[in-house]
VOMARGU-255226 format. One record per residue: residue number from 0; residue in one letter; z, x negated, y of N, C-alpha, C, O in turn. Coordinates in steps of 0.2 Angstrom, whole numbers, always signed. Example, Ala and Ser with C-alpha at 12.3 -4.5 7.8 and 13.67 -1.06 7.14 Angstrom:
<atoms>
<atom 0; 'A'; <+39; -66; -28>; <+39; -62; -22>; <+39; -66; -16>; <+42; -71; -17>>;
<atom 1; 'S'; <+35; -64; -11>; <+36; -68; -5>; <+39; -64; +0>; <+40; -67; +6>>;
</atoms>
This chain:
<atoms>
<atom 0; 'X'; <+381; -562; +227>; <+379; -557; +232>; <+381; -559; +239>; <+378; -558; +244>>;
<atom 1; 'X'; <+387; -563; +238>; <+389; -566; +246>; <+385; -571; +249>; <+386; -573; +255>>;
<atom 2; 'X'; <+380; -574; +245>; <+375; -579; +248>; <+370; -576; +252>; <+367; -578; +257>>;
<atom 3; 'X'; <+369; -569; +247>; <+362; -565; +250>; <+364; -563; +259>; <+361; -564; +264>>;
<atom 4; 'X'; <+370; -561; +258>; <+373; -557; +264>; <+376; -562; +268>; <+379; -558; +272>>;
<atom 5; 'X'; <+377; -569; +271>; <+380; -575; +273>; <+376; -576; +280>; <+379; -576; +286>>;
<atom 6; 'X'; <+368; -577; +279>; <+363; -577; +285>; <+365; -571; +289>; <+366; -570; +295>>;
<atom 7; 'X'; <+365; -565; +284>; <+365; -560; +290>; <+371; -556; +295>; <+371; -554; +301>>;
<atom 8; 'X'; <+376; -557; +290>; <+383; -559; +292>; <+385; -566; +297>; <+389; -566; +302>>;
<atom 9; 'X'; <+383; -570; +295>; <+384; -576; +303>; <+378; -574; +305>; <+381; -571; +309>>;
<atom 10; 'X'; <+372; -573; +307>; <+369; -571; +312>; <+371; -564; +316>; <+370; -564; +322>>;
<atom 11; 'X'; <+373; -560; +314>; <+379; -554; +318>; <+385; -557; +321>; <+387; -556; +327>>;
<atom 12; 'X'; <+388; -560; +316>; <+395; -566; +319>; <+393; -569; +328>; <+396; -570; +333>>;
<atom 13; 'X'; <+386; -570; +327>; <+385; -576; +331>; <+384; -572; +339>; <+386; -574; +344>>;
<atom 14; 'X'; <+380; -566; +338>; <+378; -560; +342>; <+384; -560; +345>; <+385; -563; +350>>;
<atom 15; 'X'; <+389; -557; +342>; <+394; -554; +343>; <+398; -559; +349>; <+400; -556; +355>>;
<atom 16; 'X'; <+399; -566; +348>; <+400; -571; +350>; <+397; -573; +357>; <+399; -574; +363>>;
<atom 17; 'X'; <+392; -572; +356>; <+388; -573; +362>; <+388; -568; +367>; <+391; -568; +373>>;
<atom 18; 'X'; <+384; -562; +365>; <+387; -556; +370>; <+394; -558; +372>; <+395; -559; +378>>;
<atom 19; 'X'; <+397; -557; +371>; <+404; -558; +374>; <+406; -561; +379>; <+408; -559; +383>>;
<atom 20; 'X'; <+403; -570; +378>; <+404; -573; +381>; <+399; -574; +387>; <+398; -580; +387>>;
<atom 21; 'X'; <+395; -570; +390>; <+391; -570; +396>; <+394; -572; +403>; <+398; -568; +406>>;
<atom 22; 'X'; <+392; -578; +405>; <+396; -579; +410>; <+393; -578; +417>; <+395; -580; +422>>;
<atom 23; 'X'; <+386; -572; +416>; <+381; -571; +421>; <+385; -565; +423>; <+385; -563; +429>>;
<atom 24; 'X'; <+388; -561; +419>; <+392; -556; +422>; <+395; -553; +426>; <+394; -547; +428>>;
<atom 25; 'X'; <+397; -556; +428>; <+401; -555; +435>; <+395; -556; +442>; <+395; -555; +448>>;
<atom 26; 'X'; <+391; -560; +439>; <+386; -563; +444>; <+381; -556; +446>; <+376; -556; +450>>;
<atom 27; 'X'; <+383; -552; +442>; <+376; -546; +442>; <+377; -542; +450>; <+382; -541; +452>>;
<atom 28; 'X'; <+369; -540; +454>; <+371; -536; +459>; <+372; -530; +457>; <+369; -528; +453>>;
<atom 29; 'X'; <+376; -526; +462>; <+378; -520; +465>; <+375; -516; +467>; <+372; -519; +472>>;
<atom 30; 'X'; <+373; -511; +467>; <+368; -506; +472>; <+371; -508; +478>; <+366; -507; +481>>;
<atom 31; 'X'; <+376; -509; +483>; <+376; -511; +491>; <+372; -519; +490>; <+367; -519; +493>>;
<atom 32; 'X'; <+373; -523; +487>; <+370; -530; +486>; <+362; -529; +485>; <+359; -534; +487>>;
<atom 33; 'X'; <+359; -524; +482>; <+354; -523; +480>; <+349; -521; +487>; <+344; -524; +489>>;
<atom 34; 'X'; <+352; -514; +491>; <+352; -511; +497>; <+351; -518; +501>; <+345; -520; +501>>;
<atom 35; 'X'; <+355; -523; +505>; <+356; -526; +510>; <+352; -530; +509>; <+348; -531; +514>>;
<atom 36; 'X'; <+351; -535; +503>; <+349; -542; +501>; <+341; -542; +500>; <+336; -544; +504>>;
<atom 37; 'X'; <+340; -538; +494>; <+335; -538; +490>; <+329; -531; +492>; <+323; -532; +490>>;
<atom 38; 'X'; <+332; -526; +496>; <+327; -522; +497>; <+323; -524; +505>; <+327; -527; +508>>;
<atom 39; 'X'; <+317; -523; +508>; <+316; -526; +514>; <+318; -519; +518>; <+319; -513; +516>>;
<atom 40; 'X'; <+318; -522; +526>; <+322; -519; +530>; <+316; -514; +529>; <+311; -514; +526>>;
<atom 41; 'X'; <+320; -510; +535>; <+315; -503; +536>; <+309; -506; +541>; <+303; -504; +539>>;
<atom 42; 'X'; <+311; -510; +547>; <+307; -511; +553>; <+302; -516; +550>; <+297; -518; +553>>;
<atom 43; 'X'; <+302; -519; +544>; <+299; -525; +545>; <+290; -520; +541>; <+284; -521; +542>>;
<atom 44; 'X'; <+292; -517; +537>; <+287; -512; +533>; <+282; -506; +540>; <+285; -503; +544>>;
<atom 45; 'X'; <+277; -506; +540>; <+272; -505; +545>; <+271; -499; +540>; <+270; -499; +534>>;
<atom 46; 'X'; <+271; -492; +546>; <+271; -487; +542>; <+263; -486; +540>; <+259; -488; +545>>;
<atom 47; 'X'; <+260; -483; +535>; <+254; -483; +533>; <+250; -480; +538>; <+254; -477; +542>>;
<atom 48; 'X'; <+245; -480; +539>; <+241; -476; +545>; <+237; -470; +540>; <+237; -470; +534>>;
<atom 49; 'X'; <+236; -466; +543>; <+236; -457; +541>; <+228; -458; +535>; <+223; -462; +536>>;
<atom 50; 'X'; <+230; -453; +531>; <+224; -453; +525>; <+220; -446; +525>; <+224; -441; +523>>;
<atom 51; 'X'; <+213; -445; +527>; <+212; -438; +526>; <+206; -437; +521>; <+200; -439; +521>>;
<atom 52; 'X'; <+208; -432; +515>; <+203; -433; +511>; <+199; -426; +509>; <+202; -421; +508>>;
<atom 53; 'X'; <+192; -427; +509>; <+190; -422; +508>; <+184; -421; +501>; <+181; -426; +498>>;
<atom 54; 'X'; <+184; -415; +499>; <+179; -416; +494>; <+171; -415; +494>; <+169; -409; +495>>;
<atom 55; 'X'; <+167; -419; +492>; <+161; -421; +490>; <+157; -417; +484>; <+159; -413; +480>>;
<atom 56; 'X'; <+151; -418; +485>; <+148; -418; +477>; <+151; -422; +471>; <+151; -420; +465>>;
<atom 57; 'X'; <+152; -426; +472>; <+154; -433; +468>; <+161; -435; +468>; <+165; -438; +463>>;
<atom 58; 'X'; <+162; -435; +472>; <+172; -436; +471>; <+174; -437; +479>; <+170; -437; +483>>;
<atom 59; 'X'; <+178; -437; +480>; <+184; -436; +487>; <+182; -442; +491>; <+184; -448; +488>>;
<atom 60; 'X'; <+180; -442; +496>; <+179; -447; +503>; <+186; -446; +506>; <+189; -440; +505>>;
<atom 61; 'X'; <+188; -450; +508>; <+194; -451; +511>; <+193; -456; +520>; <+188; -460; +521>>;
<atom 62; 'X'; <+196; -455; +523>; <+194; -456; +532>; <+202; -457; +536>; <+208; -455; +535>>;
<atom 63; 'X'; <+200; -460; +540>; <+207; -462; +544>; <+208; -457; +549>; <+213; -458; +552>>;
<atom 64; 'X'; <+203; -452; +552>; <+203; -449; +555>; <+200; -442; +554>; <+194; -442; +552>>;
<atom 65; 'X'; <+201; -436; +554>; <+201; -430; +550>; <+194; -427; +554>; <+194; -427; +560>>;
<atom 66; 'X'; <+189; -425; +549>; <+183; -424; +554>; <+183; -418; +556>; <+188; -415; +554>>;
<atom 67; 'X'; <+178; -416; +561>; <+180; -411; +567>; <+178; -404; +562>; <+175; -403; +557>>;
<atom 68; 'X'; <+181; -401; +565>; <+179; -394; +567>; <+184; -389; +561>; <+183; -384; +559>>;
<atom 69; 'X'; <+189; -394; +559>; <+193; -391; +553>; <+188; -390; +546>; <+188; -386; +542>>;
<atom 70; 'X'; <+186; -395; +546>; <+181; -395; +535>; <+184; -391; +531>; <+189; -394; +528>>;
<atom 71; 'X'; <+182; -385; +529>; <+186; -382; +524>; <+185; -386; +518>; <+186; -383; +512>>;
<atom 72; 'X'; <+183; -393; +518>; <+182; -396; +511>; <+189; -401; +510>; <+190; -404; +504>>;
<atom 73; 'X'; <+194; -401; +517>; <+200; -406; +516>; <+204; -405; +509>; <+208; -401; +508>>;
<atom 74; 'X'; <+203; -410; +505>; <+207; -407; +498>; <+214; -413; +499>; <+217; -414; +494>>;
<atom 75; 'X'; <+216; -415; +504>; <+224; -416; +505>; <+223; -421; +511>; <+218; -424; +512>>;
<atom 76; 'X'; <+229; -422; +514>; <+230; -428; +520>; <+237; -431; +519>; <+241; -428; +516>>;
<atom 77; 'X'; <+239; -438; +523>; <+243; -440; +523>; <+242; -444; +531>; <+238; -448; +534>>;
<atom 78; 'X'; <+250; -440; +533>; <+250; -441; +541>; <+250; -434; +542>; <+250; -429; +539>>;
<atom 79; 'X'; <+249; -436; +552>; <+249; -429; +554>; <+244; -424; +551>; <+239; -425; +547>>;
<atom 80; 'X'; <+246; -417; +554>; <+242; -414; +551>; <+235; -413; +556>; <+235; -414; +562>>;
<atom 81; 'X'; <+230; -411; +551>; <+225; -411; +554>; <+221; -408; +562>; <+216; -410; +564>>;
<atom 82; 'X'; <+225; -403; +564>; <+225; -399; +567>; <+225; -403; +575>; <+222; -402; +580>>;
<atom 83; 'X'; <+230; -408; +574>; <+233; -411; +579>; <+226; -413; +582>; <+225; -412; +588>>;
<atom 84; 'X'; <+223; -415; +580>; <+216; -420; +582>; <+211; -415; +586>; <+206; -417; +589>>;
<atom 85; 'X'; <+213; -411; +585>; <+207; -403; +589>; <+207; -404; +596>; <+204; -400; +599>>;
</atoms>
C-alpha cells in the first residue's frame, strides 16, 4: 500500500520544498514600485482626440468632429461636449 502512495507522497514532499524555498520573493514589486517604474508617466501618454458617434441605418458612424446643427441621431461622444462646437 506504501508503494502505491510513495510517488504521490514525495511528489507533495517535493512541492512543499520548493514553494518554500522561493528566492524570487522578496524580489516581488510593490504597488509604489509598480506606480513609479512600471506604469507610463501621465505626460508621456497623448490624450485621445474627441469621438462623436452617431446612428445610421446600418450601424454607428463615428467622426472627430460633432456634425452641425445638434443631429438628434448622436448615440454618444467622447470629449467635449457637443454643443461646444455651435
Amino acid at each position: 500500500m506504501y508503494q502505491k502512495m510513495l510517488p504521490w507522497l514525495s511528489s507533495l514532499f517535493l512541492g512543499l520544498i520548493v514553494s518554500a524555498c522561493n528566492p524570487f520573493k522578496n524580489m516581488a514589486p510593490d504597488s509604489t514600485d509598480i506606480q513609479t517604474r512600471l506604469l507610463a508617466k501621465r505626460g508621456e501618454i497623448p490624450d485621445p482626440y474627441p469621438l462623436y458617434c452617431y446612428q445610421t441605418l446600418g450601424e454607428k458612424m463615428c467622426y472627430e468632429k460633432p456634425l452641425k446643427n445638434g443631429d438628434p441621431r448622436l448615440a454618444g461622444y467622447y470629449g467635449p461636449p457637443p454643443r461646444q462646437y455651435e
